[in-house]
DSSP file (Angstrom, degrees, kcal/mol; ACC not computed):
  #  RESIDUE AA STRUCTURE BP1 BP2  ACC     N-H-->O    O-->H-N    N-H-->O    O-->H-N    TCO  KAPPA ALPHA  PHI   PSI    X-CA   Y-CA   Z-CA
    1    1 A X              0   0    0      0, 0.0     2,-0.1     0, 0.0     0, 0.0   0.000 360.0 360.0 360.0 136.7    1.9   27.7    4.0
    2    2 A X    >   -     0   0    0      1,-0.1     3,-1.9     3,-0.0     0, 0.0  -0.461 360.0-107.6 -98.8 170.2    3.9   29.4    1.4
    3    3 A X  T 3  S+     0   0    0      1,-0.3    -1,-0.1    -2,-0.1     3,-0.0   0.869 118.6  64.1 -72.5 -32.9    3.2   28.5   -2.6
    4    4 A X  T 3  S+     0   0    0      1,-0.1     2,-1.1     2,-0.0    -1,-0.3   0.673  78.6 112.3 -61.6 -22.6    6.8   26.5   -2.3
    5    5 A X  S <  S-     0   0    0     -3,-1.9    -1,-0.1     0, 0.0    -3,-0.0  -0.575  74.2-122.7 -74.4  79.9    5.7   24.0    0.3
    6    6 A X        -     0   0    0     -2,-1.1     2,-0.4     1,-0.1    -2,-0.0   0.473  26.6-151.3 -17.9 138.1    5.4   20.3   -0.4
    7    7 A X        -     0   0    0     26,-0.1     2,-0.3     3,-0.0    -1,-0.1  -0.894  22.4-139.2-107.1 120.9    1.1   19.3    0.6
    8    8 A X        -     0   0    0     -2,-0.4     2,-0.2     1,-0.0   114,-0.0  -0.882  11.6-114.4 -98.1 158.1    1.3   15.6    1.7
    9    9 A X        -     0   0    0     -2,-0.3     2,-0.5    22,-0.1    22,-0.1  -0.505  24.9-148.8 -75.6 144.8   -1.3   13.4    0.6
   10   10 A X        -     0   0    0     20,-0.3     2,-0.8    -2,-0.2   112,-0.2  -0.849  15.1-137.7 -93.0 141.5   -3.1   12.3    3.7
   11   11 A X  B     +A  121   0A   0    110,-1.6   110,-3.7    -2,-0.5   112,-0.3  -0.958  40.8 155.2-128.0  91.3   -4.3    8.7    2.9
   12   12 A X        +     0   0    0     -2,-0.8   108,-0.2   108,-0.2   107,-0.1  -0.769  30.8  15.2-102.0 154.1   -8.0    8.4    4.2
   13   13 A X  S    S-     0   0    0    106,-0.2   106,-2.0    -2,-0.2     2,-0.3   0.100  74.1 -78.1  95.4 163.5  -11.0    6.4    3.6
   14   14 A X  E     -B  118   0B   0    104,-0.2     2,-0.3   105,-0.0   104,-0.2  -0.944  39.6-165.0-119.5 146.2  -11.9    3.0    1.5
   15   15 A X  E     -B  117   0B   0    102,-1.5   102,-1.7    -2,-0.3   103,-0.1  -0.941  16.6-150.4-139.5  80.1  -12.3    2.8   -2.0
   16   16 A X        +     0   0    0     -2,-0.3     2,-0.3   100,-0.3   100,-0.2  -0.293  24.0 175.8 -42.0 142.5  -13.6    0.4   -4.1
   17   17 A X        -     0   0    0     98,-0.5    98,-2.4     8,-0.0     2,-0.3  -0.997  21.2-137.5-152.0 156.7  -12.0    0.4   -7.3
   18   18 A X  B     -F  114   0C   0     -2,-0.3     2,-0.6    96,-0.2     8,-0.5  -0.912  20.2-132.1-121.2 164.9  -12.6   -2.1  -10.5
   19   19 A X        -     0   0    0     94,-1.8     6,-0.2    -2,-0.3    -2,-0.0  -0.946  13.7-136.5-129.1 121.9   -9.7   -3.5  -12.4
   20   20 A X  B >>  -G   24   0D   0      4,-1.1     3,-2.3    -2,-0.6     4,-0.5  -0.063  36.0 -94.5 -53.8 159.6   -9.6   -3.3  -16.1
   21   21 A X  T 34 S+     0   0    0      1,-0.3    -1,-0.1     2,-0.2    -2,-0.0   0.473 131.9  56.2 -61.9   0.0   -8.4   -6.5  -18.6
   22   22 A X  T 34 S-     0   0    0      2,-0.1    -1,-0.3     0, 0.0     3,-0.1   0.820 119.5-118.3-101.1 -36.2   -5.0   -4.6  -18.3
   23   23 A X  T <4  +     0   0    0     -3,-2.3    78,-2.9     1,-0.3     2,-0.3   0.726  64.0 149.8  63.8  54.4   -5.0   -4.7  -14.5
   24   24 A X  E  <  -GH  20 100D   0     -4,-0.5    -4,-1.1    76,-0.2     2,-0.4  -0.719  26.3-171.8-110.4 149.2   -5.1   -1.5  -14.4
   25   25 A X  E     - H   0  99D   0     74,-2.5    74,-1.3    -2,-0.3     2,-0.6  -0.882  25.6-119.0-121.6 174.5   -6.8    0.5  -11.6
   26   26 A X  E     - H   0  98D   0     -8,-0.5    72,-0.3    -2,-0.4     3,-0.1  -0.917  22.6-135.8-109.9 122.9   -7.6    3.6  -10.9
   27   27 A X        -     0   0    0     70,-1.7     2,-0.1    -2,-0.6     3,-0.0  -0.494  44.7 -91.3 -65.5 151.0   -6.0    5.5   -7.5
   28   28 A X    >>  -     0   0    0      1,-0.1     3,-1.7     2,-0.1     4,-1.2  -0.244  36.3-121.6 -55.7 142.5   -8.6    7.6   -5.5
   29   29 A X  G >4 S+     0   0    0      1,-0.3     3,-2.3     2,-0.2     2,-1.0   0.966 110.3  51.1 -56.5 -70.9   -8.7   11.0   -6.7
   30   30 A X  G 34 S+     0   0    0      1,-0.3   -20,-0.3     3,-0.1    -1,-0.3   0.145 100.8  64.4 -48.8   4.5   -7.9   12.6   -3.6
   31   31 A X  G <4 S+     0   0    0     -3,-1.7    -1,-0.3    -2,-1.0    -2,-0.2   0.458  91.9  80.1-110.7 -20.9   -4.8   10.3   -3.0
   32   32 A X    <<  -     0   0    0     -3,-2.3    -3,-0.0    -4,-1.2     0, 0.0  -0.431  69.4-145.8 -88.3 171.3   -3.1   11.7   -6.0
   33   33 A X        -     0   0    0      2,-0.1    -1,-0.1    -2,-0.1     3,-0.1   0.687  37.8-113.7-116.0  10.0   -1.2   14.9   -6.3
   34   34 A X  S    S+     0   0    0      1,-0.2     2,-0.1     3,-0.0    -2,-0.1   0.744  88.6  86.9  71.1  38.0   -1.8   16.2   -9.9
   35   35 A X  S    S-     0   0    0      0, 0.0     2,-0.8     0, 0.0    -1,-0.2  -0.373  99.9 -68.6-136.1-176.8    1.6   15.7  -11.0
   36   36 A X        -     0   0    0     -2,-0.1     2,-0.6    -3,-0.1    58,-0.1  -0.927  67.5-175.1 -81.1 109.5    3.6   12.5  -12.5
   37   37 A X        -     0   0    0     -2,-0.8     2,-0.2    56,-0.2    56,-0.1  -0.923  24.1-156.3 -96.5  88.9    3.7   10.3   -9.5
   38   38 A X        -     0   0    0     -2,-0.6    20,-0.5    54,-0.2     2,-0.3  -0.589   5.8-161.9 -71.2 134.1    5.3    6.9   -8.6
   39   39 A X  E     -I   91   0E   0     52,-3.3    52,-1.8    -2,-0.2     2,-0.3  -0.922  21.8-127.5-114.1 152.4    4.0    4.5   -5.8
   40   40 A X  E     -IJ  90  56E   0     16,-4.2    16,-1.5    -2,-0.3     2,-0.5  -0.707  23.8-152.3 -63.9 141.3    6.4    1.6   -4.4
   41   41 A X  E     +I   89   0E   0     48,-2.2    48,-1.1    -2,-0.3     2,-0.6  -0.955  18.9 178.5 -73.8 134.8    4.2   -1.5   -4.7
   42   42 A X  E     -I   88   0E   0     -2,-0.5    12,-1.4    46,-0.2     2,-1.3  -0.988  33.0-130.8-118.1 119.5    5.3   -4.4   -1.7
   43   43 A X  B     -C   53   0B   0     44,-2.8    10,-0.2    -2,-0.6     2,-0.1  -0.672  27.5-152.0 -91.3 114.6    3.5   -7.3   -1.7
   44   44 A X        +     0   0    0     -2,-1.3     3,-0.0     8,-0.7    -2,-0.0  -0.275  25.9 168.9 -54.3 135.5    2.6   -7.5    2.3
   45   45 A X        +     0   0    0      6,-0.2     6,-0.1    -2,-0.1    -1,-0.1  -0.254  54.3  94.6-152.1  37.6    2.1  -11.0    3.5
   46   46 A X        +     0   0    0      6,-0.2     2,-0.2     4,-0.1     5,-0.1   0.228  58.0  97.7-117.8  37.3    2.1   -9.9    7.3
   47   47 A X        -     0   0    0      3,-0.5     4,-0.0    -3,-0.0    88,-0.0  -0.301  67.1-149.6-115.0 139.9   -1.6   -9.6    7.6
   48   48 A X  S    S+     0   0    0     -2,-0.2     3,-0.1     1,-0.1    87,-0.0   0.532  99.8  66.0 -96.8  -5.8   -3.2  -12.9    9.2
   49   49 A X  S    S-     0   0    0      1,-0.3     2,-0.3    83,-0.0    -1,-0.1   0.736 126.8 -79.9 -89.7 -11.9   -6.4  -12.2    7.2
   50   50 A X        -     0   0    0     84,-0.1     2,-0.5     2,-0.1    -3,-0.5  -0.780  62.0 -54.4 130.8-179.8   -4.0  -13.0    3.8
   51   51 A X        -     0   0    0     -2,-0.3    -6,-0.2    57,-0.3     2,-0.2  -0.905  53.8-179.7-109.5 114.1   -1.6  -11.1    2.0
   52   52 A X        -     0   0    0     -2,-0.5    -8,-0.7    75,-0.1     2,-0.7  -0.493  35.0 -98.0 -84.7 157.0   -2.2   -7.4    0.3
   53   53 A X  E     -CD  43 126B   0     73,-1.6    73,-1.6   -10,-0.2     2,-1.1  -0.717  32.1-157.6 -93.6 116.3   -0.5   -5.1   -1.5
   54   54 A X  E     - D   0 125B   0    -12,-1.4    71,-0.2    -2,-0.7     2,-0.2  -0.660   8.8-147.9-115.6 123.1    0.9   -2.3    0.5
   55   55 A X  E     - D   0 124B   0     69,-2.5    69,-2.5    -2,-1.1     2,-0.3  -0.295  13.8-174.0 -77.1 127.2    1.6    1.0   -1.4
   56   56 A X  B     -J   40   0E   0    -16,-1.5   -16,-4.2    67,-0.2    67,-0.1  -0.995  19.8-138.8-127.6 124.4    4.5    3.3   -0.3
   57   57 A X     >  -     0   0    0     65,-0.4     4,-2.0    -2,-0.3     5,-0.2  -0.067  39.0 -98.0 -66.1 175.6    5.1    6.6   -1.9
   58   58 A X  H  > S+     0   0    0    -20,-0.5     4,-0.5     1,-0.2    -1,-0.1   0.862 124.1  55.0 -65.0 -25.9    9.2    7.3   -2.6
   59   59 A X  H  > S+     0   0    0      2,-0.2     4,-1.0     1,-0.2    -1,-0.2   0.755 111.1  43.6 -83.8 -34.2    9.6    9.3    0.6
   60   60 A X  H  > S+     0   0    0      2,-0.2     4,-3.3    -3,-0.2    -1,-0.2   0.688 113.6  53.0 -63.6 -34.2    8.2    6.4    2.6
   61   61 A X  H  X S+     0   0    0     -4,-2.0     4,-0.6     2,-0.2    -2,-0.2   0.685 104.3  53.5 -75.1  -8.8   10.2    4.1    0.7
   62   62 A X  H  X S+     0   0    0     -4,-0.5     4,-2.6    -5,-0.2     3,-0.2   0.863 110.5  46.0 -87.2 -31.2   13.0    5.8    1.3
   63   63 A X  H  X S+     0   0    0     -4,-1.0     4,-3.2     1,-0.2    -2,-0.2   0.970 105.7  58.7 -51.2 -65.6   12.2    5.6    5.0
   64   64 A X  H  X S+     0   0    0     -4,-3.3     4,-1.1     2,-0.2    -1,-0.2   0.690 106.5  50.7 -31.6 -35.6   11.5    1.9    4.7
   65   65 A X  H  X S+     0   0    0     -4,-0.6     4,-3.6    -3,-0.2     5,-0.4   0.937 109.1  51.6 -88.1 -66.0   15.3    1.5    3.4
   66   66 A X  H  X S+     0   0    0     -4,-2.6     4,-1.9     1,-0.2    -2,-0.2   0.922 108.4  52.2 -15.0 -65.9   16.7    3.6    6.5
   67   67 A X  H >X S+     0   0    0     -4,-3.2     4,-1.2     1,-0.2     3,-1.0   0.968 115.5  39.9 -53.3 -61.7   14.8    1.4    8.8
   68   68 A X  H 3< S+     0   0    0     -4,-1.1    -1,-0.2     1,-0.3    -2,-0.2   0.812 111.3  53.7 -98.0   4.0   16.3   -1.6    7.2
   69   69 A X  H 3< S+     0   0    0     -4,-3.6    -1,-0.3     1,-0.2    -2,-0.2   0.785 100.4  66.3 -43.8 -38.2   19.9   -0.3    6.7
   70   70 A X  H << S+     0   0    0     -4,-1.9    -2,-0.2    -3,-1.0    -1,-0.2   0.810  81.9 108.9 -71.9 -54.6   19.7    0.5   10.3
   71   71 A X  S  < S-     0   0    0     -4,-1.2     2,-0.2     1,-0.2     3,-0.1   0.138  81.0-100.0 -21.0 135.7   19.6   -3.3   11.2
   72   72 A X        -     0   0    0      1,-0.1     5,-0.3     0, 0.0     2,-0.2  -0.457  51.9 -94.0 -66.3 154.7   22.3   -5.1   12.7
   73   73 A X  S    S+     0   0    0     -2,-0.2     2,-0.2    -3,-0.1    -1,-0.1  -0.507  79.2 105.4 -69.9 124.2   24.1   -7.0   10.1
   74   74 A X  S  > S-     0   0    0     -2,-0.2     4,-1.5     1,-0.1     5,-0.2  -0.987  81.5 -79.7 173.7 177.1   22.6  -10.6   10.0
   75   75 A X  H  > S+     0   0    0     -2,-0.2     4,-3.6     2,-0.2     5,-0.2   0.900 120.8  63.9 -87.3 -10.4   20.5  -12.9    8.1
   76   76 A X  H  > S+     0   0    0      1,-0.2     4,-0.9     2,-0.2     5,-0.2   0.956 106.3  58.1 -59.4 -55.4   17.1  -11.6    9.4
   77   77 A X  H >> S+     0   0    0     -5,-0.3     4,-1.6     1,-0.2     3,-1.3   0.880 109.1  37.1 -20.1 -68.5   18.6   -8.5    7.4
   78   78 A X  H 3X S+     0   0    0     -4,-1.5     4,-2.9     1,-0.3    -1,-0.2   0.811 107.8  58.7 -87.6 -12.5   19.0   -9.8    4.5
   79   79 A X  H 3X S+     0   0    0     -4,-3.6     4,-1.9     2,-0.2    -1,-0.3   0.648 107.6  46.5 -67.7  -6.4   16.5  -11.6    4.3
   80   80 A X  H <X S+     0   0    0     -3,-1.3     4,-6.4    -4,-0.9     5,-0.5   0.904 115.8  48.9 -97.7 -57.2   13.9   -8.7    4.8
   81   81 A X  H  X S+     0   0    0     -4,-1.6     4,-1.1     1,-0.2    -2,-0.2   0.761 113.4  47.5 -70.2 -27.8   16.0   -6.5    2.1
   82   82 A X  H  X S+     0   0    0     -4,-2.9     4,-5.9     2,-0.2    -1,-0.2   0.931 120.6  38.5 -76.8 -44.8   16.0   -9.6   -0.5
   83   83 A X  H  X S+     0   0    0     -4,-1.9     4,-3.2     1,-0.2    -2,-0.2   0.977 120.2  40.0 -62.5 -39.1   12.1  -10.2    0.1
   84   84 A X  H >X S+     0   0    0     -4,-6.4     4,-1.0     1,-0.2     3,-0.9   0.989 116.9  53.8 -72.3 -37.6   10.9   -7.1    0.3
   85   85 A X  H >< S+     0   0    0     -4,-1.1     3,-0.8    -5,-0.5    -1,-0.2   0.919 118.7  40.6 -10.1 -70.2   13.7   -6.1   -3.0
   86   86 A X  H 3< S+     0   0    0     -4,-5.9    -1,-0.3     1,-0.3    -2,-0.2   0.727 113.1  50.0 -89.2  -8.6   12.1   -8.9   -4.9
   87   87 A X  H << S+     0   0    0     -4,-3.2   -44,-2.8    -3,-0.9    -1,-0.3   0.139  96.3  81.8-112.2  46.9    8.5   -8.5   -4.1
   88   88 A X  E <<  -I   42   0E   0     -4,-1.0     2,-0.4    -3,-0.8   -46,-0.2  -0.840  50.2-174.8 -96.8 156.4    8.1   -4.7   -4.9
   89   89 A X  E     -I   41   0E   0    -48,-1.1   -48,-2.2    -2,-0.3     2,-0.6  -0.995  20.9-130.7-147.6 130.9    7.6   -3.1   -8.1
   90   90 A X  E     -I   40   0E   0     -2,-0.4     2,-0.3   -50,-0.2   -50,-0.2  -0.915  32.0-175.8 -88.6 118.7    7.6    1.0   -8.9
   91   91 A X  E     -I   39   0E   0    -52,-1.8   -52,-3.3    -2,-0.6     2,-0.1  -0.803  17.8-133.4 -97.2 143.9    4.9    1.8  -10.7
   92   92 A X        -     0   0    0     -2,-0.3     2,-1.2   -54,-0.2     8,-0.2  -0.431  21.1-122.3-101.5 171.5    3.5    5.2  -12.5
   93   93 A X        -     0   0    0     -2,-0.1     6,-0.2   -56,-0.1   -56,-0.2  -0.914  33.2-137.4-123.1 137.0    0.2    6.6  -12.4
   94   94 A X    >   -     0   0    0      4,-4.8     3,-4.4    -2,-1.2   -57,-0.1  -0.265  27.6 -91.5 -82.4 163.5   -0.8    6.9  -15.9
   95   95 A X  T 3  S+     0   0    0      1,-0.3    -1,-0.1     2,-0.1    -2,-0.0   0.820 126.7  61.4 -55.2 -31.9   -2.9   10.2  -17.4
   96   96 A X  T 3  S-     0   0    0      2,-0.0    -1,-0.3     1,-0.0     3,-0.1   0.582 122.2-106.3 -27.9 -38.8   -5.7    8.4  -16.6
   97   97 A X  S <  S+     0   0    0     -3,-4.4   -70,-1.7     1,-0.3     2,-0.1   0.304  78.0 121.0 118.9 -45.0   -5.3    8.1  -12.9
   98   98 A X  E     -H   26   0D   0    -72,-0.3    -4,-4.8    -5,-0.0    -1,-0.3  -0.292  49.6-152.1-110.2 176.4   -4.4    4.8  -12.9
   99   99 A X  E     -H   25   0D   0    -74,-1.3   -74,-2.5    -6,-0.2     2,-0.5  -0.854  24.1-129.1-125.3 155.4   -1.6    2.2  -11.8
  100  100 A X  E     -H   24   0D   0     -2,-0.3     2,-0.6   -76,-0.3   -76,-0.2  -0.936  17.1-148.5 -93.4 120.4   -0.9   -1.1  -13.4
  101  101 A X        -     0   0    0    -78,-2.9     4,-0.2    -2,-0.5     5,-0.2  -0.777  19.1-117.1-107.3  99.6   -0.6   -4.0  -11.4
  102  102 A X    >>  -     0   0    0     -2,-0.6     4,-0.8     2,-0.1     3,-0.7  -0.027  21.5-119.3 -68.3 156.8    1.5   -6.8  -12.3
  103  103 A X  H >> S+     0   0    0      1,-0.3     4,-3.9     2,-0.2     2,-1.8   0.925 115.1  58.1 -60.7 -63.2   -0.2  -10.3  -13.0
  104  104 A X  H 34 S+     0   0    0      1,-0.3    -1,-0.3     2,-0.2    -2,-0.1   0.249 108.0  39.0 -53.7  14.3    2.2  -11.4   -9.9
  105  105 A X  H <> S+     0   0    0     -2,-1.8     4,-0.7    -3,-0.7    -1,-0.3   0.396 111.9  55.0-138.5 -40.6    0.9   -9.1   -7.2
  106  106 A X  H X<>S+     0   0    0     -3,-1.2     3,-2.6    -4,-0.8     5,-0.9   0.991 115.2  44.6 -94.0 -60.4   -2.8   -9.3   -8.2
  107  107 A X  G ><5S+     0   0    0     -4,-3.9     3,-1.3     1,-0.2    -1,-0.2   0.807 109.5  52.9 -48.6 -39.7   -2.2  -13.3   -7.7
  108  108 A X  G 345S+     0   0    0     -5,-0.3   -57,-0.3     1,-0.3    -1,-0.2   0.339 117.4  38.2 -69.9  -9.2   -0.3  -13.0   -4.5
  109  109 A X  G <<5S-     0   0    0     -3,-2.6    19,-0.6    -4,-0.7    -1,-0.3   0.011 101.8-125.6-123.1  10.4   -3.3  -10.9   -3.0
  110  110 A X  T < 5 +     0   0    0     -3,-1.3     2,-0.5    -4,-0.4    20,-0.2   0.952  58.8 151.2  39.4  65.8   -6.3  -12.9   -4.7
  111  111 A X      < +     0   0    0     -5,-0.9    -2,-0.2    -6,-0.1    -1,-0.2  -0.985  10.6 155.1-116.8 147.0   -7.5   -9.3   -6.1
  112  112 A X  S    S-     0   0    0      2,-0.5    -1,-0.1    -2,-0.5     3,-0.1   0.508  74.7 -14.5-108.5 -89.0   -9.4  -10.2   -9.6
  113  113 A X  S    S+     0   0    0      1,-0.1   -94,-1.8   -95,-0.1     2,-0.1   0.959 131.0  54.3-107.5 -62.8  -12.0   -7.8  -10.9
  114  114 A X  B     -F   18   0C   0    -96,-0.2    -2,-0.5     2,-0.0     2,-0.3  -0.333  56.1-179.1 -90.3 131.3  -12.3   -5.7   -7.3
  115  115 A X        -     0   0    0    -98,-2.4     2,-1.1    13,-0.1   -98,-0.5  -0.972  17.3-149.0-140.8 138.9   -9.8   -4.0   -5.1
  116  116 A X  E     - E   0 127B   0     11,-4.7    11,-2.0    -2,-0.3     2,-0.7  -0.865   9.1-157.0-101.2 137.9  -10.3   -2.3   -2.2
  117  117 A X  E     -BE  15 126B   0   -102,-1.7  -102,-1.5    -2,-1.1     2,-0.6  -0.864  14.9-165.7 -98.6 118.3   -7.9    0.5   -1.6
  118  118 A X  E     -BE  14 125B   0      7,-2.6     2,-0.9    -2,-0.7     7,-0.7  -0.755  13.8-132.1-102.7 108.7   -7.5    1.3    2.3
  119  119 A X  E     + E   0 124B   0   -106,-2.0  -106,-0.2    -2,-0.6     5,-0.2  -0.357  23.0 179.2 -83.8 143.8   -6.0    4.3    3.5
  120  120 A X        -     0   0    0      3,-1.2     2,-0.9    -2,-0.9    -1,-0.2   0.336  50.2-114.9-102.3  -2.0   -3.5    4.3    6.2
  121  121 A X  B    S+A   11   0A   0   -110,-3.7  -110,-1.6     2,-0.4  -109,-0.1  -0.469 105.7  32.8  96.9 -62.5   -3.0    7.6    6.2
  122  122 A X  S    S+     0   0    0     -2,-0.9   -65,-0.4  -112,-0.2     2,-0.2   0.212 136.0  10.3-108.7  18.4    0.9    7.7    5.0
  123  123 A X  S    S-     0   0    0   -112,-0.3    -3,-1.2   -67,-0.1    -2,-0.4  -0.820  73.9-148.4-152.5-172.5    0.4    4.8    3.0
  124  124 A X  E     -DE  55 119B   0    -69,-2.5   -69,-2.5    -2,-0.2     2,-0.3  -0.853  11.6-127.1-176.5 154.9   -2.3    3.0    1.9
  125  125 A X  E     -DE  54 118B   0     -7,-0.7    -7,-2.6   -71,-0.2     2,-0.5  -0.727   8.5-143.4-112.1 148.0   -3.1   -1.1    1.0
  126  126 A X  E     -DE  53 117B   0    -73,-1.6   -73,-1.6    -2,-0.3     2,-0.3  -0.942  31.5-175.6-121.8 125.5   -4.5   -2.5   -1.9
  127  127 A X  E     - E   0 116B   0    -11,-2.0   -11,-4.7    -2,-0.5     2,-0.1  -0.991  37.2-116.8-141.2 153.0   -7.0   -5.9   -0.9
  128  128 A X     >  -     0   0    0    -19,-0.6     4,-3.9    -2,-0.3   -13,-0.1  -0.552  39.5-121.3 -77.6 145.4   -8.8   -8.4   -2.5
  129  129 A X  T  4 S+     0   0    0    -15,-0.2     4,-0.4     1,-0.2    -1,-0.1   0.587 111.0  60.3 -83.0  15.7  -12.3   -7.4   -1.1
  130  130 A X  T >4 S+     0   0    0    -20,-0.2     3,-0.9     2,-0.2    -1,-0.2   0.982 108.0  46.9 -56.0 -75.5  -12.6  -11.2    0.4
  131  131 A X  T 3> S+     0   0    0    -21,-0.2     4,-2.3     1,-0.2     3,-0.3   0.685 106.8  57.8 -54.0 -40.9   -9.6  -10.4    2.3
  132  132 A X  H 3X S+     0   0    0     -4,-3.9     4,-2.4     2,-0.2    -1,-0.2   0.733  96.8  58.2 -43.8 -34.1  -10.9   -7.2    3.4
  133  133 A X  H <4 S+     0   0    0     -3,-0.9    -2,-0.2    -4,-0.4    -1,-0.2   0.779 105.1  51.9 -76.9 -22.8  -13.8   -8.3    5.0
  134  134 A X  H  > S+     0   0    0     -3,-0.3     4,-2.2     2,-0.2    -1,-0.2   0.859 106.8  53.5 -93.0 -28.0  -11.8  -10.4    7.2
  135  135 A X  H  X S+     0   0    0     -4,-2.3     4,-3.2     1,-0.3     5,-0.4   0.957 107.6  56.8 -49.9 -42.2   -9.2   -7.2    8.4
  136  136 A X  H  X S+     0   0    0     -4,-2.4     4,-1.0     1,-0.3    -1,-0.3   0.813 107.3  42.1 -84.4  -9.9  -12.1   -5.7    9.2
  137  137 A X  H  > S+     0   0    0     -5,-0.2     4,-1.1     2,-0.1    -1,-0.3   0.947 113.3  48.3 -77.9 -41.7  -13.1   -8.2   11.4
  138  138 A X  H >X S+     0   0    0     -4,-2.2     3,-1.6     2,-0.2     4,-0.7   0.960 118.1  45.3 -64.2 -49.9   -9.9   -8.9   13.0
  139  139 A X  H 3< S+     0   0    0     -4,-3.2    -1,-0.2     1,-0.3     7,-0.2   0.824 110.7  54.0 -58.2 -32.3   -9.5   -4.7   13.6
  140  140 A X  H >< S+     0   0    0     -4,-1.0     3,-0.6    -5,-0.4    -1,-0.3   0.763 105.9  49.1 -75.1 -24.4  -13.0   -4.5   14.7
  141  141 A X  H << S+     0   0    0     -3,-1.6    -2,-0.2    -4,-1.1    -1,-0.2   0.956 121.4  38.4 -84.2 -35.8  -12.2   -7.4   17.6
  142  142 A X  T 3X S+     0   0    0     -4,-0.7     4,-1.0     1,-0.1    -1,-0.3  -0.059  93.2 101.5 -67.6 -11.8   -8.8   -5.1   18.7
  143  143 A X  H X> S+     0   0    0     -3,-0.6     4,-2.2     1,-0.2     3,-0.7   0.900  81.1  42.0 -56.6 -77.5  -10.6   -1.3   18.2
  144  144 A X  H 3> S+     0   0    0      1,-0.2     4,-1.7    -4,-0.2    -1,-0.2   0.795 119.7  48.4 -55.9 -41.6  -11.4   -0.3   21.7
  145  145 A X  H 3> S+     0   0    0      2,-0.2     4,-0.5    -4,-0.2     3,-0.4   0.984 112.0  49.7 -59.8 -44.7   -7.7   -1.7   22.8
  146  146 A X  H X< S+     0   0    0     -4,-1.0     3,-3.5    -3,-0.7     4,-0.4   0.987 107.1  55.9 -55.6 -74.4   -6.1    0.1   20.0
  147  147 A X  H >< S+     0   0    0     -4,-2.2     3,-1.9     1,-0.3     4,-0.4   0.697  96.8  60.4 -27.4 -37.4   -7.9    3.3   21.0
  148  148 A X  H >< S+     0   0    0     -4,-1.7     3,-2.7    -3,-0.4    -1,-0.3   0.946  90.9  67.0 -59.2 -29.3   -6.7    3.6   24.6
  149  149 A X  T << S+     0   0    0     -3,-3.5    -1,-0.2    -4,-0.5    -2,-0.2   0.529 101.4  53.0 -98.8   2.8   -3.2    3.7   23.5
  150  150 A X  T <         0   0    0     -3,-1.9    -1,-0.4    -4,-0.4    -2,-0.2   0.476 360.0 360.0-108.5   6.2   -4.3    7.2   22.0
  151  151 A X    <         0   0    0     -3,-2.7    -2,-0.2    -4,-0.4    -1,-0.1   0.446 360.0 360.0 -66.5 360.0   -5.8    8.5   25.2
């Protein structure tokens, strides 16, 4: 790979994280790129286990806008471009490390003192760890189906 070529972060692993009186958290080290960085925040509510916050870098958000640009013209359209429009927020990752998480995302995802950050590989989701326990139940009943479909 020549010294000019973009490294993407791979988004692995779960992460515990605690959130400071600011609501401030810290990203996993290994998800950042050692630069000034912005992540999209969405708050996700298509989960059955509850609604989490799922983190999109700009190059994924930029995808995410393609996709719904793409859409036939309708209200299912706009309605997707208004929600997701009005519940996302960009946020910077501070010298620290960290992101700030507004009061209105942390309610909308029950995260309090604990967040788990879940990687997804080109993204990654921010869950109250309540709500976590129950994805991982619902993914764990679905594993072995999911898995064939990579055979």
């Amino acid at each position: 790979m020549s010294d000019g070529a973009k490294q993407e972060v791979t988004y692995d692993a779960v992460y515990r994280q605690r959130l400071d009186e600011k609501r401030r958290v810290p990203v996993p080290h290994r998800w950042r790129s050692g630069k000034s960085e912005d992540f999209h925040l969405v708050i996700w509510q298509q989960h059955q286990a509850g609604t989490c916050l799922r983190v999109l870098t700009p190059a994924r958000m930029t995808k995410l806008r393609q996709k719904l640009d793409e859409m036939p013209d309708g209200a299912a359209k706009g309605v997707l471009k208004r929600r997701i429009g009005s519940l996302s927020v960009t946020v910077s990752v501070d010298n620290a490390g960290r992101i700030a998480i507004p009061q209105d995302m942390t309610a909308a995802a029950d995260i309090t003192n604990d967040a788990v950050f879940v990687g997804m590989l080109d993204r990654f989701e921010i869950w109250s760890p309540e709500r976590y326990a129950k994805v991982e139940a619902l993914d764990n009943a679905v594993m072995a189906e999911a898995m064939r479909l990579m055979e």
